[in-house]
SEKEDREN-537266 format. One record per residue: residue number from 1; x, y, z of N, C-alpha, C, O in turn. Coordinates in steps of 0.02 Angstrom, whole numbers. Example, Ala and Ser with C-alpha at 12.3 -4.5 7.8 and 13.67 -1.06 7.14 Angstrom:
<sites>
[1; [660; -284; 390]; [615; -225; 390]; [660; -165; 390]; [712; -166; 423]]
[2; [642; -112; 354]; [684; -53; 357]; [645; 2; 394]; [670; 57; 402]]
</sites>
This chain:
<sites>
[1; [120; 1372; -1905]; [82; 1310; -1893]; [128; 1249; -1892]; [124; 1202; -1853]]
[2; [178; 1260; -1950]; [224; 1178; -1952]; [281; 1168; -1884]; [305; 1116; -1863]]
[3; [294; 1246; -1856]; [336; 1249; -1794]; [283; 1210; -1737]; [293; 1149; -1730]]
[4; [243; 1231; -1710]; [163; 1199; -1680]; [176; 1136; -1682]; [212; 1105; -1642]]
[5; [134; 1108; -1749]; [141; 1051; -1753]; [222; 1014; -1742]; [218; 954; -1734]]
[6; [271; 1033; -1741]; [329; 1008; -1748]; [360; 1012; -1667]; [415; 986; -1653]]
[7; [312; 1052; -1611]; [307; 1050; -1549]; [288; 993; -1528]; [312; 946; -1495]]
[8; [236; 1007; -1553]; [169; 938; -1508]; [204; 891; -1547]; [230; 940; -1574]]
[9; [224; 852; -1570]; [235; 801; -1613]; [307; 780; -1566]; [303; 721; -1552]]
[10; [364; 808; -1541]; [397; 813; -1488]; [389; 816; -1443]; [433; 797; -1405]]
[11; [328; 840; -1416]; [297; 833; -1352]; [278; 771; -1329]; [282; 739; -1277]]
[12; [251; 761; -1398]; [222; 681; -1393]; [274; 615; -1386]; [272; 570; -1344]]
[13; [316; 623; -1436]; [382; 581; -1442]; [408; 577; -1359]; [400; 527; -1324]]
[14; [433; 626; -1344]; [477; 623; -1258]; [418; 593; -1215]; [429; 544; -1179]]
[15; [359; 621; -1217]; [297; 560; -1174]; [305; 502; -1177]; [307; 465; -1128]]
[16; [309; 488; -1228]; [306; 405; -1238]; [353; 379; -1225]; [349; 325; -1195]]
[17; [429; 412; -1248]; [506; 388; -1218]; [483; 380; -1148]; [494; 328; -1116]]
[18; [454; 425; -1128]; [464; 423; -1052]; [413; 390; -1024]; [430; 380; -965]]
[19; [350; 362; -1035]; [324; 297; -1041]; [351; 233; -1042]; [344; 184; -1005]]
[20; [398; 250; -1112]; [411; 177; -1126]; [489; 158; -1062]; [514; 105; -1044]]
[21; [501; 209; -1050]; [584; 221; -1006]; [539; 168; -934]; [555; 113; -912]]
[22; [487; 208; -915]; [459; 209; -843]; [459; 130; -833]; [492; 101; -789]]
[23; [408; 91; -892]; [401; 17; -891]; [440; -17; -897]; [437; -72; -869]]
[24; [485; -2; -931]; [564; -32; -916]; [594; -42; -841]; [607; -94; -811]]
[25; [599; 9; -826]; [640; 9; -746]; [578; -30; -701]; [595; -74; -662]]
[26; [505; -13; -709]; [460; -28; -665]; [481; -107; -659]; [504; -134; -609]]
[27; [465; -140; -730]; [465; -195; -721]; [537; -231; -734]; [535; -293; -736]]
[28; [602; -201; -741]; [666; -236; -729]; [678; -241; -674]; [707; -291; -652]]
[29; [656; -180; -630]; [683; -166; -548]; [645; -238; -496]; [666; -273; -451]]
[30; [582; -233; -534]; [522; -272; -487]; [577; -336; -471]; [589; -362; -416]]
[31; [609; -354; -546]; [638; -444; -554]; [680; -443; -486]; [670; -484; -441]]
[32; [733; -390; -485]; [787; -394; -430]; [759; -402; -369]; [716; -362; -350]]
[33; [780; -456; -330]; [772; -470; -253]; [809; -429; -220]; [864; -412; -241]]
[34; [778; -404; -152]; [822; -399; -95]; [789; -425; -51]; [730; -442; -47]]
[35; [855; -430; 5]; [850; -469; 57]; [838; -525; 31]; [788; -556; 49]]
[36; [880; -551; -19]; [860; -630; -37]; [874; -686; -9]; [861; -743; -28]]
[37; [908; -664; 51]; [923; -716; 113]; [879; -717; 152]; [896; -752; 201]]
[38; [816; -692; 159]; [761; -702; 196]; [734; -767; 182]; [733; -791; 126]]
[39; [711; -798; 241]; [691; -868; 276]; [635; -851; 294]; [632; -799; 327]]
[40; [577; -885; 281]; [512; -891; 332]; [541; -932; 395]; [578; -981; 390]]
[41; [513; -900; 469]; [507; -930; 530]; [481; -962; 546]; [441; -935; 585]]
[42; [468; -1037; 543]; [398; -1099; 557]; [359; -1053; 609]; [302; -1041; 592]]
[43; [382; -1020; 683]; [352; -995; 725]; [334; -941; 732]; [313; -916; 784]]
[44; [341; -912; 671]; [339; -842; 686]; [253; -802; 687]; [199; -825; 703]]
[45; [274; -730; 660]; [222; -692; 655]; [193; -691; 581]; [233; -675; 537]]
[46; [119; -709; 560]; [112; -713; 509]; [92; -635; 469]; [52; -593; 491]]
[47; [136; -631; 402]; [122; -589; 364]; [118; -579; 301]; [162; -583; 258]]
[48; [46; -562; 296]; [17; -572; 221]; [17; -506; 165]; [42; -450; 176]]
[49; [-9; -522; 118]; [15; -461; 63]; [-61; -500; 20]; [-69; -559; 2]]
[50; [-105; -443; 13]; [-145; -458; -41]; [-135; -404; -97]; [-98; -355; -91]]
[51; [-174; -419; -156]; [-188; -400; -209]; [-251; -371; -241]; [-305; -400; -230]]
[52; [-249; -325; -274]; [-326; -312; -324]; [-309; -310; -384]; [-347; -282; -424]]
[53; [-249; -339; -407]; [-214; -332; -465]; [-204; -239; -481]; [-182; -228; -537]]
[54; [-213; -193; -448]; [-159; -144; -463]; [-145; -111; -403]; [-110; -60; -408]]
[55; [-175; -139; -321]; [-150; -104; -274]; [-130; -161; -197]; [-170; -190; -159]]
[56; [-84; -161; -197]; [-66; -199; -137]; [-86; -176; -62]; [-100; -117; -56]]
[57; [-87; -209; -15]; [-107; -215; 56]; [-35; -258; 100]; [-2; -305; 80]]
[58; [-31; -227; 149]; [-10; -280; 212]; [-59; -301; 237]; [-109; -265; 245]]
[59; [-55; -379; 259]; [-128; -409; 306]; [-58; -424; 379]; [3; -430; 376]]
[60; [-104; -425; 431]; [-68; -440; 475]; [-109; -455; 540]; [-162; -429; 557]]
[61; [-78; -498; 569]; [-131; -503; 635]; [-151; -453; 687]; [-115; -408; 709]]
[62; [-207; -464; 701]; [-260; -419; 737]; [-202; -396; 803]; [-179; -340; 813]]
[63; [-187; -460; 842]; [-168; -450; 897]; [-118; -510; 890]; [-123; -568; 871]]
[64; [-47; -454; 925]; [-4; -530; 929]; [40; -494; 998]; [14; -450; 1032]]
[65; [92; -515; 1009]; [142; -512; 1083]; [184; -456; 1067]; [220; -424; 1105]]
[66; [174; -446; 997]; [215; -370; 981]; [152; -283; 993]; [165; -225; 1011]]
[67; [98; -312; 975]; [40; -260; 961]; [-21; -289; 957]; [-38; -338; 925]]
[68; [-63; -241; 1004]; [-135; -267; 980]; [-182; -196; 951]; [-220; -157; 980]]
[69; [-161; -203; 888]; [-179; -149; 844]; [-275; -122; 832]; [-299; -88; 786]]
[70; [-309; -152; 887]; [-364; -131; 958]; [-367; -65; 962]; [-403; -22; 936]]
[71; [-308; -65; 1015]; [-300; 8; 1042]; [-267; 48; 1000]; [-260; 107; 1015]]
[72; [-243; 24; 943]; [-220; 105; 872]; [-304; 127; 851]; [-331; 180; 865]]
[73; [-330; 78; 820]; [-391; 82; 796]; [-454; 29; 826]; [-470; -30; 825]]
[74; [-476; 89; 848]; [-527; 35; 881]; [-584; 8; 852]; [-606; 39; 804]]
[75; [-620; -55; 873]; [-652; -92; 838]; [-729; -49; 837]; [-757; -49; 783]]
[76; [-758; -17; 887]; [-835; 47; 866]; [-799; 81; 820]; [-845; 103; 785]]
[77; [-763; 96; 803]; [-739; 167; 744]; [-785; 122; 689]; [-831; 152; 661]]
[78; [-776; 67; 676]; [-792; 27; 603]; [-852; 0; 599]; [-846; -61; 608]]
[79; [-910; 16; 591]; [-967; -1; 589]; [-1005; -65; 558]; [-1066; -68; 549]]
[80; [-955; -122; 543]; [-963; -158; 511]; [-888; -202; 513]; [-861; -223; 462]]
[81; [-868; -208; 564]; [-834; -255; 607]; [-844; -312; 581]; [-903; -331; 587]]
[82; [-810; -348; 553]; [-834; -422; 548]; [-814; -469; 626]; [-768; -465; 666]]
[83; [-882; -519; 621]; [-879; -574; 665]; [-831; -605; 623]; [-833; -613; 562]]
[84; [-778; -622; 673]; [-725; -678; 683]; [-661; -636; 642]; [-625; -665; 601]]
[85; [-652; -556; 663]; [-584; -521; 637]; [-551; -555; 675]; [-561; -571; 734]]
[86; [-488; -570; 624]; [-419; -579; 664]; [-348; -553; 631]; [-288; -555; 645]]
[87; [-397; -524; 568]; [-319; -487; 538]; [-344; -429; 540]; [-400; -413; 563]]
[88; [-280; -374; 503]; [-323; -303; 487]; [-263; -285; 439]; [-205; -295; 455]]
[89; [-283; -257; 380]; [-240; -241; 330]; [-225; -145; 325]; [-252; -102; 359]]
[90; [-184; -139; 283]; [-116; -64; 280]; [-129; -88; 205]; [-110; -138; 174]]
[91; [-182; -16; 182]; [-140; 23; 120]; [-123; 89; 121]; [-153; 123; 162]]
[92; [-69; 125; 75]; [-75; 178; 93]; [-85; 217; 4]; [-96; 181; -44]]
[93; [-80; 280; 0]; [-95; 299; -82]; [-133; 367; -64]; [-145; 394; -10]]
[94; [-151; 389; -142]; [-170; 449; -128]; [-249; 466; -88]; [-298; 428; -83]]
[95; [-240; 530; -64]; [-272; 537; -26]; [-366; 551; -43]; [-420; 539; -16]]
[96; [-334; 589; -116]; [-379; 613; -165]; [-425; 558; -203]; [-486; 562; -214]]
[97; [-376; 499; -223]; [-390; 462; -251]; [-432; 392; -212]; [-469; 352; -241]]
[98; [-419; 391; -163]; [-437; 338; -90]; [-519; 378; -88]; [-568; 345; -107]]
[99; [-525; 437; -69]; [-585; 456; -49]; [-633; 467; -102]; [-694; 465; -93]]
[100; [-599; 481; -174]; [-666; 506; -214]; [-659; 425; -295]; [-667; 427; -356]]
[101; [-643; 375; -252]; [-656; 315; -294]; [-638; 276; -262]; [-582; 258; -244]]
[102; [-727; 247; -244]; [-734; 195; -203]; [-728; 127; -258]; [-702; 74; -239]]
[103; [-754; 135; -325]; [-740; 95; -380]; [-704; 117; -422]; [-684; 175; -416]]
[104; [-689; 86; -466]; [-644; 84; -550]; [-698; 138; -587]; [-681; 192; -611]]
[105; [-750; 117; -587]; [-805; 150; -621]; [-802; 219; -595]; [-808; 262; -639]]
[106; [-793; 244; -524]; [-798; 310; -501]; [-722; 349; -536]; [-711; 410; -532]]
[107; [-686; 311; -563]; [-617; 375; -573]; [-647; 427; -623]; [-700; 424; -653]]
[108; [-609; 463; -625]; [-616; 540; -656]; [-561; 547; -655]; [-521; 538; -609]]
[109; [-548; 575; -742]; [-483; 622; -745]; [-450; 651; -698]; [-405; 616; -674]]
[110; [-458; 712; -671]; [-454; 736; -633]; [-416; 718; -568]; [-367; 747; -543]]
[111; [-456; 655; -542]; [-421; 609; -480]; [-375; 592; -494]; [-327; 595; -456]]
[112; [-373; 565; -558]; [-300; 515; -580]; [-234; 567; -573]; [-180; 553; -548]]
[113; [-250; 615; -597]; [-203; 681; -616]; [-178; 695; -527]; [-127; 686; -494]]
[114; [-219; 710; -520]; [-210; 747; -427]; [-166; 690; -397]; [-121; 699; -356]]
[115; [-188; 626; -425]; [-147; 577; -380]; [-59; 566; -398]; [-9; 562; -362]]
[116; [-70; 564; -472]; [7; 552; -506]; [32; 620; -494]; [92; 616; -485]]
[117; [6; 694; -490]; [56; 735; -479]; [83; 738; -384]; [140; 752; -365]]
[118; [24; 721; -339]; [41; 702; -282]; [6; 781; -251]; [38; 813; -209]]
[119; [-52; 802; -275]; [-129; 855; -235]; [-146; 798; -192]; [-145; 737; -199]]
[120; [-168; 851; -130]; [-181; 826; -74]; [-159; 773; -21]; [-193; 757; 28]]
[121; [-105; 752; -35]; [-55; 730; 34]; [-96; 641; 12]; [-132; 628; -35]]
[122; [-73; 600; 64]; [-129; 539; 77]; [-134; 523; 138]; [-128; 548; 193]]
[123; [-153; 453; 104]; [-211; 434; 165]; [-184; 369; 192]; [-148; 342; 150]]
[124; [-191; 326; 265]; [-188; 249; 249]; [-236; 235; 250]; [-271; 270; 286]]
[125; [-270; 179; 216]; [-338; 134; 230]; [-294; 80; 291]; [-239; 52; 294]]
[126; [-352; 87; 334]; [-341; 17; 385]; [-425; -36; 378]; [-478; -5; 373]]
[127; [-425; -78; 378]; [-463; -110; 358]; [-454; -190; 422]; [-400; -219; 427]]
[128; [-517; -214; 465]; [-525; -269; 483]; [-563; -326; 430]; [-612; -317; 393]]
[129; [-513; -399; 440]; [-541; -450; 403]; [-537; -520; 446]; [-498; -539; 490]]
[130; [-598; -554; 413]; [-588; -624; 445]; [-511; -644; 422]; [-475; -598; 401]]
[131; [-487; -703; 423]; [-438; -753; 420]; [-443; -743; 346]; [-495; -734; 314]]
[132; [-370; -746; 317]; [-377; -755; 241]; [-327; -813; 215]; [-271; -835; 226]]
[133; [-382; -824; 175]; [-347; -911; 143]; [-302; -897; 68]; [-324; -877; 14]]
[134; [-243; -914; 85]; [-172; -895; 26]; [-195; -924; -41]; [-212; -983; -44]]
[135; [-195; -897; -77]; [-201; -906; -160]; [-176; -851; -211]; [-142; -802; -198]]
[136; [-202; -872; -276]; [-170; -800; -297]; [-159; -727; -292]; [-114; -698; -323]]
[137; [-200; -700; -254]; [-236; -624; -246]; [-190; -639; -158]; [-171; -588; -129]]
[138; [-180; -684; -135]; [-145; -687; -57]; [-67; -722; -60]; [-45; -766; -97]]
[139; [-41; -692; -19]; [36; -732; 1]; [44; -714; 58]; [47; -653; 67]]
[140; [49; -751; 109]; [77; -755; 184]; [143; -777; 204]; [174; -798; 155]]
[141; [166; -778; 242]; [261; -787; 246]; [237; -778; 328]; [184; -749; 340]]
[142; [279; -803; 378]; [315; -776; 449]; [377; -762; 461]; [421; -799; 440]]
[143; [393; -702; 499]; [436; -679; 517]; [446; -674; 571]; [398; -683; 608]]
[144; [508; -660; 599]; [537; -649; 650]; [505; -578; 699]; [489; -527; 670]]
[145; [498; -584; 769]; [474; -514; 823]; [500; -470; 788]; [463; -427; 764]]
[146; [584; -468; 773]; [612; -411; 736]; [589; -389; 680]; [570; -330; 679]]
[147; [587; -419; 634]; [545; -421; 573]; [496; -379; 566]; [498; -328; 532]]
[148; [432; -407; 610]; [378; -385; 623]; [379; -307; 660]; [341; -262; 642]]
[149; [436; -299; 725]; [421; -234; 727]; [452; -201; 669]; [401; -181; 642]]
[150; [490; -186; 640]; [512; -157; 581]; [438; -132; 533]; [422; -84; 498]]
[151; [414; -185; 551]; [342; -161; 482]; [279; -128; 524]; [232; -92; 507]]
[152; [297; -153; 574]; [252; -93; 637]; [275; -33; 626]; [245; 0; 584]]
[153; [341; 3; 663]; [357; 52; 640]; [342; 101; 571]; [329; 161; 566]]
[154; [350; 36; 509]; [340; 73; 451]; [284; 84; 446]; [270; 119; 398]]
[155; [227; 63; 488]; [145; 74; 486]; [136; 153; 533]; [111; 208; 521]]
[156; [161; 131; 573]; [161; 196; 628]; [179; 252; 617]; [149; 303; 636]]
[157; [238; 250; 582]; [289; 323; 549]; [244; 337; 528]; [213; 367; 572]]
[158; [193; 333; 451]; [154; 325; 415]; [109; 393; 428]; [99; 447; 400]]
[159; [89; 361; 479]; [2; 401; 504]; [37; 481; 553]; [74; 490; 602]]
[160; [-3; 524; 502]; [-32; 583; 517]; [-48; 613; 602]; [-87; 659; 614]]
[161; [-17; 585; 643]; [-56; 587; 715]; [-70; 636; 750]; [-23; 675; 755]]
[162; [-142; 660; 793]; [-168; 734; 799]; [-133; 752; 892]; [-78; 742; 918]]
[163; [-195; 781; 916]; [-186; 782; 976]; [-175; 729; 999]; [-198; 681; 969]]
[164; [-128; 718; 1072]; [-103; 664; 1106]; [-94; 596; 1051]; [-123; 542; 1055]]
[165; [-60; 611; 1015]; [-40; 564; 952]; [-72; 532; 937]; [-44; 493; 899]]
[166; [-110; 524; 941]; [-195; 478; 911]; [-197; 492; 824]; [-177; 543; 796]]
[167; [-227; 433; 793]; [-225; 430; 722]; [-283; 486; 717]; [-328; 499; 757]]
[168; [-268; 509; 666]; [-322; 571; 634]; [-360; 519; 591]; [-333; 479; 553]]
[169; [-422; 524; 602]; [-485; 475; 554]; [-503; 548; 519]; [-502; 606; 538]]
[170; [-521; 513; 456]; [-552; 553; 409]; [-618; 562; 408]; [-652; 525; 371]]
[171; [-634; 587; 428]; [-735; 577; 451]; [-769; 566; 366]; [-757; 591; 311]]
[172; [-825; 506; 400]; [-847; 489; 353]; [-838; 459; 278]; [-876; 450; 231]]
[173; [-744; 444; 294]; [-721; 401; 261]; [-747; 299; 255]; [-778; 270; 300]]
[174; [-729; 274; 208]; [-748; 181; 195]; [-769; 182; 166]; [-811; 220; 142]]
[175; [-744; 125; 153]; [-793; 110; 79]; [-852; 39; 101]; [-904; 30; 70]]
[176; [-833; 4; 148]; [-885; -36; 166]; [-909; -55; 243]; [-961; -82; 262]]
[177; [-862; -36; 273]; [-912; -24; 338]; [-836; -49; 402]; [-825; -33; 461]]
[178; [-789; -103; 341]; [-759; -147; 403]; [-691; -104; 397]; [-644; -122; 432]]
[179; [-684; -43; 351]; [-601; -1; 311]; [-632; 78; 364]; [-684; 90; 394]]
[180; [-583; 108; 354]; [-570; 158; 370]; [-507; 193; 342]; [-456; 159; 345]]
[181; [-499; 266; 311]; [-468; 291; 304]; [-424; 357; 368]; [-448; 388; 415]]
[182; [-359; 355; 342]; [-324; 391; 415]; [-279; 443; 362]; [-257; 434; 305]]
[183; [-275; 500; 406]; [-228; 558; 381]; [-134; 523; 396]; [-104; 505; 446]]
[184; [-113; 530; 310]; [-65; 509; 311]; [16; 531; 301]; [18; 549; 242]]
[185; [77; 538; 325]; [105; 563; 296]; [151; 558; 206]; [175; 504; 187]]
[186; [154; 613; 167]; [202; 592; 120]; [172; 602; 72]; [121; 636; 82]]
[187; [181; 586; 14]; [128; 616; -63]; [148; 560; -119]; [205; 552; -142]]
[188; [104; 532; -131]; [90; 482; -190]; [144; 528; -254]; [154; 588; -265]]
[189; [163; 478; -279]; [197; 496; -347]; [210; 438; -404]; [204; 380; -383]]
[190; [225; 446; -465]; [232; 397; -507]; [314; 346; -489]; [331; 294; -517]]
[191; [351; 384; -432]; [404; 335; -403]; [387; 301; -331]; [404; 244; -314]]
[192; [353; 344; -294]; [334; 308; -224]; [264; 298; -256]; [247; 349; -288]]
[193; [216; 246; -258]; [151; 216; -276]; [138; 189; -219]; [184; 171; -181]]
[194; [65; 183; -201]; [46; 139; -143]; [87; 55; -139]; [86; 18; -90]]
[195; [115; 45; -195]; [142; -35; -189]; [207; -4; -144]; [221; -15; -85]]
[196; [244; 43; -195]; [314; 47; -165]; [298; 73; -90]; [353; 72; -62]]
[197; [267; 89; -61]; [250; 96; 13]; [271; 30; 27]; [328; 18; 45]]
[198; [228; -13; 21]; [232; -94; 47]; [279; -123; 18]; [300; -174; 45]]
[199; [307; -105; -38]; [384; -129; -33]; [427; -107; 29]; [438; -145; 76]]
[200; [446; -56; 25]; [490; -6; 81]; [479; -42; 157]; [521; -66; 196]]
[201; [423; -39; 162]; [399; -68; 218]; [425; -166; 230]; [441; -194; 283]]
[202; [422; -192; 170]; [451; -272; 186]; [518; -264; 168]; [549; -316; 175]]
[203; [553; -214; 145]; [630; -225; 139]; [640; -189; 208]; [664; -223; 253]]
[204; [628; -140; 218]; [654; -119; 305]; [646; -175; 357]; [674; -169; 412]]
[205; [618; -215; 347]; [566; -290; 393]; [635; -327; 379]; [667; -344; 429]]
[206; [666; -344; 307]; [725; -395; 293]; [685; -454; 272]; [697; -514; 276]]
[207; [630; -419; 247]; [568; -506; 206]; [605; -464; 135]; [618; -405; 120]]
[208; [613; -536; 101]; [616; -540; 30]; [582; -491; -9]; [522; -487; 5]]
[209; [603; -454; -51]; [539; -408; -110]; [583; -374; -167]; [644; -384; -166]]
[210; [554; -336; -216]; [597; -316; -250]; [633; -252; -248]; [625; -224; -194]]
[211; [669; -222; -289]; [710; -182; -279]; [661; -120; -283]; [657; -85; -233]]
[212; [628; -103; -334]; [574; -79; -343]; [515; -75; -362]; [515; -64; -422]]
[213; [454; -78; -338]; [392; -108; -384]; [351; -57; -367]; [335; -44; -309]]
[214; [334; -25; -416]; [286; 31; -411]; [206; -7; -440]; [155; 27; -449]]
[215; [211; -89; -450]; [160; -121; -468]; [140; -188; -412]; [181; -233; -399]]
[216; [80; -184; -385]; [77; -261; -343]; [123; -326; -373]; [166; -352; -338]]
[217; [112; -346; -432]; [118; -425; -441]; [208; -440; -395]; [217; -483; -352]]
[218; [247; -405; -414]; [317; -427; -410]; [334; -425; -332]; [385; -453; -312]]
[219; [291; -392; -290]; [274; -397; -219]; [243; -462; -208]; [282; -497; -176]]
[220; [184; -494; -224]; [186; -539; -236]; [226; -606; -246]; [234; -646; -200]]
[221; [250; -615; -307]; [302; -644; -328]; [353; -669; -272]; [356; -728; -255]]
[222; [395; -618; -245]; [451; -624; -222]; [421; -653; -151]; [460; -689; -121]]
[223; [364; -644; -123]; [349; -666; -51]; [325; -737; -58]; [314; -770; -8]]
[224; [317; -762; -118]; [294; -841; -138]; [360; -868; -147]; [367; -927; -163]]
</sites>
């Protein structure tokens, strides 16, 4: 019994090291900039980054001279289109976890588990929105054509694509009428997180972000 107990009691100890290890790096890495020579472009392409305080988004325009992201996803797929879209936002994350918690209130053990070990592959949410006005939960920046395709690409690589390369929709995926979920490549983990997607994605771009943030805020942060 005292060997047992003298297991679990070690079991427990290295968890928590490795807890306490994880929040360390999460949030030392977040501080470090890269690309800290990044400049907003007065003319450029605008690109936004929202928040829910634990999962980040790219917002980006509907239609610009690089893409009119229309013809990726079309506007009947979404049943609830808003009058006066002009952006459309990129998350990406687990796949498990995207479809079976539409709220905070819906998680289940279970999901959380499937998602941090990285069951069932993911997903991107694409989502149409009116115009969004910058505050805390928003940060917008412009960048350069180059810039911008860089984070196209990293949207595009992304997606799962079926016959004649067309995005694979998840039938009967959303959570409110104007999102849609898409078959994605790659597998959620406690080092790649839906943020560090959208990190990866604004350091390949050469926009400011941190070295690593497996948490929204420091994505945030660095684009203010």
């Amino acid at each position: 019994m005292l060997r047992v107990i003298g297991f679990l009691v070690g079991w427990l100890a290295g968890l928590l090291a490795a807890a306490a290890l994880y929040a360390v790096a999460a949030f030392g890495l977040a501080e470090l900039p890269v690309n800290r020579d990044f400049r907003p472009v007065a003319d450029g392409i605008a690109v936004g980054l929202t928040s829910n305080g634990a999962h980040a988004n790219l917002v980006l325009p509907i239609v610009s001279d690089r893409i009119d992201w229309t013809t990726v996803f079309p506007p009947q797929d979404f049943p609830a289109y808003p009058w006066g879209a002009s952006t459309i936002s990129f998350g990406w994350g687990s796949r498990e976890f995207y479809l079976n918690t539409p709220t905070w209130a819906d998680l289940e053990p279970e999901t959380a588990a499937a998602a941090v070990l990285g069951f069932g592959g993911a997903a991107l949410q694409v989502a149409y929105w009116p115009p969004w006005t910058p505050g805390e939960d928003y940060v917008e920046t412009r960048v350069s054509p180059a810039a911008y395709d860089a984070l196209v690409r990293h949207i595009l690589a992304t997606l799962a694509t079926g016959t004649g390369g067309r995005p694979q929709r998840i039938a009967g995926s959303g959570y409110h009428g104007n999102d849609g979920f898409y078959e994605a490549r790659g597998r959620y983990s406690p080092i790649v997180t839906c943020n560090e997607w959208v990190r990866r994605g604004l350091a390949e771009a050469g926009i400011r972000t941190a070295f690593w943030s497996p948490f929204p805020a420091a994505l945030l942060d660095h684009l203010r």
